[in-house]
C-alpha positions as CSV (number, residue, x, y, z in Angstrom):
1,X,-20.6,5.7,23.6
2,X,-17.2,5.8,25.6
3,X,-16.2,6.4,29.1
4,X,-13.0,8.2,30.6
5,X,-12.1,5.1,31.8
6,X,-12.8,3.9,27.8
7,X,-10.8,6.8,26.6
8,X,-7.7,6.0,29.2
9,X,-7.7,2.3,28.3
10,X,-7.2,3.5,24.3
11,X,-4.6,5.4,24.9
12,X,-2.9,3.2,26.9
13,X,-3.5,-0.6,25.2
14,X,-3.7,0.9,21.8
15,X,-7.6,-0.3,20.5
16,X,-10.8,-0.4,21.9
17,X,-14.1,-2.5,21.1
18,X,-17.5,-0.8,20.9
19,X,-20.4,-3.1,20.9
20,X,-24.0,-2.4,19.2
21,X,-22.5,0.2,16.9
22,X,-24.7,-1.1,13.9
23,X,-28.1,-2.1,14.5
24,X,-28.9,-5.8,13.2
25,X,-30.5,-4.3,10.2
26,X,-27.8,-2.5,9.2
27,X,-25.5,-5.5,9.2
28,X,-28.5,-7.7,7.3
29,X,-28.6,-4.5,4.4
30,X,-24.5,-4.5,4.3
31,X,-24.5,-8.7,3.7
32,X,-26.7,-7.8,1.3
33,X,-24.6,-6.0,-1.0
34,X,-21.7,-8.0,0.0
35,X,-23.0,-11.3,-1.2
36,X,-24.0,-9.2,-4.7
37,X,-20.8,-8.2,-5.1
38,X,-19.1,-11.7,-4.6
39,X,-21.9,-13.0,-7.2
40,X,-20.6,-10.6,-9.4
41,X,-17.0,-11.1,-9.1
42,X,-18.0,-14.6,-11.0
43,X,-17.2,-12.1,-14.3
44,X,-14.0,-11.1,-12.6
45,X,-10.6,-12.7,-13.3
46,X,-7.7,-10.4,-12.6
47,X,-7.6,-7.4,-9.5
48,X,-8.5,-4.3,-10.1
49,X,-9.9,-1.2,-8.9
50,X,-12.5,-2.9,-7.2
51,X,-11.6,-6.0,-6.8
52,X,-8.8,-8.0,-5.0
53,X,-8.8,-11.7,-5.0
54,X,-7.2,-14.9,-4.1
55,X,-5.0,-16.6,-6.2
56,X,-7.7,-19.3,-5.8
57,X,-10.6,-17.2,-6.9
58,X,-12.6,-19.0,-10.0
59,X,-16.1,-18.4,-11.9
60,X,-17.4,-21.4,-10.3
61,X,-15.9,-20.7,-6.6
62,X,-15.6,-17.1,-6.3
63,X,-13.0,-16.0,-3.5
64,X,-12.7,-12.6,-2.8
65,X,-10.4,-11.2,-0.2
66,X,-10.8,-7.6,-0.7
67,X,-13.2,-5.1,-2.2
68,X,-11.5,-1.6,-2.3
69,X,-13.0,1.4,-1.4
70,X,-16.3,0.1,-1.2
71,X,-17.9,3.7,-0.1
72,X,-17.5,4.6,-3.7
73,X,-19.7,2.1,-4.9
74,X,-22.9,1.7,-2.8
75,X,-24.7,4.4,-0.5
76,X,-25.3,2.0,2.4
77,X,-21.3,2.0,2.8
78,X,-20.7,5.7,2.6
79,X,-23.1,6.7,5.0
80,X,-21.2,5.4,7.4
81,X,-18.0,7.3,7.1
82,X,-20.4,10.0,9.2
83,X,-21.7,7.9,11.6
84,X,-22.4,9.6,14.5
85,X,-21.5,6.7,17.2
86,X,-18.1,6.7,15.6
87,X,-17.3,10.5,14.8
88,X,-18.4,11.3,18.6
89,X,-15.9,8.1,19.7
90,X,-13.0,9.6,17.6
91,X,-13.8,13.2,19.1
92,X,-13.6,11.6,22.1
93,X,-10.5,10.1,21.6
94,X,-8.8,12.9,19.8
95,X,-9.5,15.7,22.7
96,X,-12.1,17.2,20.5
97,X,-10.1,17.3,17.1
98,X,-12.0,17.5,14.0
99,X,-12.2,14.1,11.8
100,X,-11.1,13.4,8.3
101,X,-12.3,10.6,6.6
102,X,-9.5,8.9,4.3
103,X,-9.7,5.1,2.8
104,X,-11.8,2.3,3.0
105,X,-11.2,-1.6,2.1
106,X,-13.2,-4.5,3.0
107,X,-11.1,-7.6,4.2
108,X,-13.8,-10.7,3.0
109,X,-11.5,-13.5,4.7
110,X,-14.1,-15.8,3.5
111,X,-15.2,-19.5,4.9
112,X,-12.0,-22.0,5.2
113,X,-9.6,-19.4,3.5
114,X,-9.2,-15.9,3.4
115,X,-5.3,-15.2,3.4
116,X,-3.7,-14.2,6.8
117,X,-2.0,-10.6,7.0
118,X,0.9,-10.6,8.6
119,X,1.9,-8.4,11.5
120,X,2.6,-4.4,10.9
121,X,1.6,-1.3,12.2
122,X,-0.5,0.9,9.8
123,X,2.0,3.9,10.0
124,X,4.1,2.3,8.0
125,X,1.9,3.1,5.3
126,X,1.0,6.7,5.9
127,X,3.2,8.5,8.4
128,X,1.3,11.8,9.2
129,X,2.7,15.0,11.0
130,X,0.9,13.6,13.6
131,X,-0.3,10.5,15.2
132,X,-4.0,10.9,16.0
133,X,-4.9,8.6,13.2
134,X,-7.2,5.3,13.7
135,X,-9.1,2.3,12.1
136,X,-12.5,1.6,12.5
137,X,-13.1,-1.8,11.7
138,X,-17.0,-2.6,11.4
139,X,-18.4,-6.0,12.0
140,X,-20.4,-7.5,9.1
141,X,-19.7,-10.7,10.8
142,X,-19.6,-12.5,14.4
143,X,-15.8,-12.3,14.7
144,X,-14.7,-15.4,16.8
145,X,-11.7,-16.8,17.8
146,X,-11.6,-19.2,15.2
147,X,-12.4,-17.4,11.9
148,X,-9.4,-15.3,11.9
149,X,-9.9,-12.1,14.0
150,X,-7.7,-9.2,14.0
151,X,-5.0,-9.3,16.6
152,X,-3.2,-6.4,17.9
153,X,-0.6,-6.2,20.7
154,X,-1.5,-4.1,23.5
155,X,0.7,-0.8,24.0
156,X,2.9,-1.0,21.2
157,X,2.0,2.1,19.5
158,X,3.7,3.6,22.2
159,X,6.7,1.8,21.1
160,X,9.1,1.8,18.3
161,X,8.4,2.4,14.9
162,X,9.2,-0.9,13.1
163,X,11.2,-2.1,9.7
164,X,8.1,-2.6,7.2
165,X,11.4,-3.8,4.7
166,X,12.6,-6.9,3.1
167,X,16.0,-7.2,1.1
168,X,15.8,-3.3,1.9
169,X,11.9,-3.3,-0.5
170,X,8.9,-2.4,1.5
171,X,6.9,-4.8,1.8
172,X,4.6,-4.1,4.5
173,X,5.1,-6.6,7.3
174,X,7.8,-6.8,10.0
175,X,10.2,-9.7,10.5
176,X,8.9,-10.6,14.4
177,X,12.0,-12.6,15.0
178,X,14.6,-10.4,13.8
179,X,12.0,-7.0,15.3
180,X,12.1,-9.4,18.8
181,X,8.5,-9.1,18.7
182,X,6.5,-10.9,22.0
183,X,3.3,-12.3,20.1
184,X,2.4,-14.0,23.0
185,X,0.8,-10.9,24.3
186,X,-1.7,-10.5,21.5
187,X,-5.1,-9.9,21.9
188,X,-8.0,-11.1,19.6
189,X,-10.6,-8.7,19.0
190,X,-13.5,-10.9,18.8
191,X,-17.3,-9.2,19.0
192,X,-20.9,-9.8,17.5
193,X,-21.4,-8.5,14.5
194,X,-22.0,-4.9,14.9
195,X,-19.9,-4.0,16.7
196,X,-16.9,-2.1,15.9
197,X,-13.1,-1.9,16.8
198,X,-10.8,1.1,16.7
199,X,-7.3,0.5,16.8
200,X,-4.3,2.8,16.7
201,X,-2.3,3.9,13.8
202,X,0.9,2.7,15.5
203,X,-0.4,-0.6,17.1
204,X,0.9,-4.0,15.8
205,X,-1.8,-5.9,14.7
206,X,-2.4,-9.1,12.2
207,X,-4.7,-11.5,11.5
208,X,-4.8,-15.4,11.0
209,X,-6.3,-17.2,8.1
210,X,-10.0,-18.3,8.5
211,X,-10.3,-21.9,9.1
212,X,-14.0,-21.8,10.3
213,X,-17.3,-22.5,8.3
214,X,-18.3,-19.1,8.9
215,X,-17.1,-15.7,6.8
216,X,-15.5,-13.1,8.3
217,X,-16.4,-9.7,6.5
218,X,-14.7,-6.8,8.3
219,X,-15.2,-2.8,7.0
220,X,-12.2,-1.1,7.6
221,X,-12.5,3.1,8.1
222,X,-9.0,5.1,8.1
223,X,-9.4,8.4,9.6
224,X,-7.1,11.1,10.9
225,X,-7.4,14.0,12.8
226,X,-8.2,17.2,11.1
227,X,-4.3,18.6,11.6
228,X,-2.7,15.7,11.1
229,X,-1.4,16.1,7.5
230,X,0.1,13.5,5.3
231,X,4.3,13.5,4.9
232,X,3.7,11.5,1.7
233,X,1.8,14.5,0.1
234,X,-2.0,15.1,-0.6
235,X,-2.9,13.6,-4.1
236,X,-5.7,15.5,-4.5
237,X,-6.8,18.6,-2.6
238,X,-10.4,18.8,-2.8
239,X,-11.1,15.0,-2.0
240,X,-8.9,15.7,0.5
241,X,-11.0,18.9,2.2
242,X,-14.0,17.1,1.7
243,X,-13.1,14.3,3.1
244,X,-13.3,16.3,6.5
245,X,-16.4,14.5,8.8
246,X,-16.0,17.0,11.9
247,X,-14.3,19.8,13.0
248,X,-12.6,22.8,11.2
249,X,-10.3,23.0,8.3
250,X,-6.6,23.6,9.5
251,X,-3.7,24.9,6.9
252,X,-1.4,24.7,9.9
253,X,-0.6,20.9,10.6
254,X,0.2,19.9,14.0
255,X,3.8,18.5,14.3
256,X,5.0,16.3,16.7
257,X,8.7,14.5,17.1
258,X,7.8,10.8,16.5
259,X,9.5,7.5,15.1
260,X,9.2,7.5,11.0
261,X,10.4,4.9,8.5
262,X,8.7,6.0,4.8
263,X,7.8,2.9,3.0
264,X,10.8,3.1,0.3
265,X,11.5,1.7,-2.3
266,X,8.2,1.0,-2.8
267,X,6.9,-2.6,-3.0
268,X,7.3,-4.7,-5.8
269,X,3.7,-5.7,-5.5
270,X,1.1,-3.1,-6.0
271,X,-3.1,-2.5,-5.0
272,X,-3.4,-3.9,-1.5
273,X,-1.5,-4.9,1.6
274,X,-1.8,-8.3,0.6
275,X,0.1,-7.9,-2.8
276,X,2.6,-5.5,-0.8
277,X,3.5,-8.5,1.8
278,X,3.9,-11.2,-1.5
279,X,7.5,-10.4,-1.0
280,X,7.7,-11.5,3.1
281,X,10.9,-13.2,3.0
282,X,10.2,-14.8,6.9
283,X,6.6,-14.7,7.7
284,X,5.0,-15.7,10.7
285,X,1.8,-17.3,9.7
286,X,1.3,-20.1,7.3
287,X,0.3,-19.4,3.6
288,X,-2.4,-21.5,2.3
289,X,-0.3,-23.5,0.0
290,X,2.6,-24.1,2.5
291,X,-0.2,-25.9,5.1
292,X,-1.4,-28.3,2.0
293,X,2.2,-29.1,1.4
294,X,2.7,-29.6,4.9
295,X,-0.1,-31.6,5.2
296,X,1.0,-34.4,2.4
C-alpha cells in the first residue's frame, strides 16, 4: 500500500493520498446508507446524537452536514475501522506501533452548500502524550477541486502549536492573520472516490464550502497509536481497550516534549467542530449567509 518513499513524504508534508482503498462497490453500498439516512433526517429538526445539520436543513430540503459516529449505527461503517489497507498504512507510518481506533464523523458537505471549516489542526482537540495520531478520511465521493475538498498545509505539523481561542473561549479555529499563517501554500486533496487521505494530527487543514452540483461525503477515522494516551483523560476504559485495531495493549504511555494548548474554557457551542467555530470572531472563509448579503 505505501512505499518508503510514501512513508518519507508523510512525515515530511504532513498527509498522504491512497488511491483504490475502497472498491467501487464498497462506495455504491456506503451511498446507500448515506442517502437513507438523509431521507430520514426529513423527521429530524434539532442536532443530536446522530445528527448535525445546517441551519438551513427543512422537512422538505433536508441538509445534513454531519452524521456522528456513524460506525455505531450501520455494520458497513464499522467494518472499516479494521481495514486492512489502512491498519497496514498506519503501521507503516507509525514504525510498527499498534493502532487504536477512536472517533468517527461524516462531513456531508452536500450539493451548493455544506458549511466550510475553518483552518485548525486536530490537536487542538485531543493533545495525546504523544503525536502519532492521524485522520483517515474515506472517499464516498469524487473529491474535486470545486466541491470543497480538504486542504492542508504541507509541513506544518512540524511547526507550532496554534491558538484554537477567541476572546480567550475555544473555539476551534485559528485566527490566520493574527497566527501569520501562509495559505497560499495549501494543498487540495482531491481523489476518486475511494480513495482515502491520511493527514497528521498536527497539520493545518480546512475546507471551503461546496459550490458544485455534486456532494461531497467524506468518512473521517481518528486513530492513535497504541501508547499514545490521552492528556484530557479516558472517559471510559473498556471502549477505550477495545477500541485497540493492532498491536499490544500498553499501561506505559509514551511521552514526548511537544507544543500543547488544552482547549479551555471550553466552547460555548457544543456537539461538532462546526458548532465549536460558531464563535470565530475573524474567519477566513465566507459563511453562507455573508455571500447572499454580499451578493444583494
Amino acid at each position: 500500500m505505501v512505499s518508503d518513499q510514501d512513508i518519507r513524504f508523510y512525515r515530511e508534508q504532513g498527509y498522504l493520498v491512497v488511491e483504490n482503498a475502497l472498491s467501487g462497490d464498497q462506495v455504491l453500498t456506503l451511498r446507500g446508507f448515506v442517502d437513507d439516512w438523509v431521507e430520514r433526517s426529513r423527521n429530524v429538526s434539532d442536532n443530536d446524537d446522530f445528527h448535525d445539520l445546517e441551519d438551513s436543513h427543512t422537512a422538505a430540503t433536508p441538509r445534513v452536514r454531519r452524521f456522528k459516529d456513524p460506525d455505531l449505527h450501520h455494520f458497513a461503517f464499522r467494518a472499516l475501522i479494521e481495514h486492512p489497507k489502512v491498519v497496514q498504512v498506519l503501521e507503516a507510518l507509525w514504525d510498527g506501533a499498534g493502532v487504536r481506533f477512536d472517533k468517527s464523523k461524516l462531513n456531508m458537505k452536500l450539493e451548493r452548500g455544506g458549511p466550510a471549516v475553518e483552518w485548525h489542526q486536530d490537536w487542538a482537540f485531543y493533545p495525546h502524550t504523544n503525536d502519532n495520531l492521524a485522520a483517515v478520511g474515506f472517499m464516498i465521493d469524487d473529491m474535486t477541486m470545486e466541491n470543497g475538498p480538504m486542504m492542508v498545509i504541507p509541513g506544518s505539523h512540524r511547526g507550532p502549536v496554534y491558538s484554537h481561542h477567541a476572546n480567550g473561549i475555544f473555539c476551534g479555529a485559528i485566527d490566520v492573520e493574527r497566527e501569520g499563517v501562509d495559505t497560499g501554500q495549501a494543498i487540495k486533496l482531491t481523489g476518486k472516490a475511494g480513495s482515502i487521505t491520511i493527514h497528521h494530527v498536527r497539520v493545518l487543514h480546512a475546507s471551503a464550502p461546496n459550490n458544485s452540483n455534486r456532494p461531497r461525503r467524506f468518512l473521517l477515522h481518528q486513530y492513535t497509536a497504541a501508547d499514545a494516551w490521552p492528556l484530557l483523560g479516558v472517559d471510559d476504559y473498556e471502549t477505550f481497550h477495545s477500541n485497540l485495531v493492532s498491536g499490544e495493549q500498553v499501561s506505559a504511555p509514551r511521552m514526548e516534549s511537544l507544543p500543547v494548548v488544552m482547549p479551555y474554557p471550553e466552547a460555548l457551542h457544543q456537539g461538532s467542530i462546526y458548532e465549536n467555530q460558531r464563535t470565530v470572531t475573524k474567519r477566513f472563509f465566507p459563511s453562507k449567509e455573508i455571500r447572499e448579503k454580499r451578493s444583494v
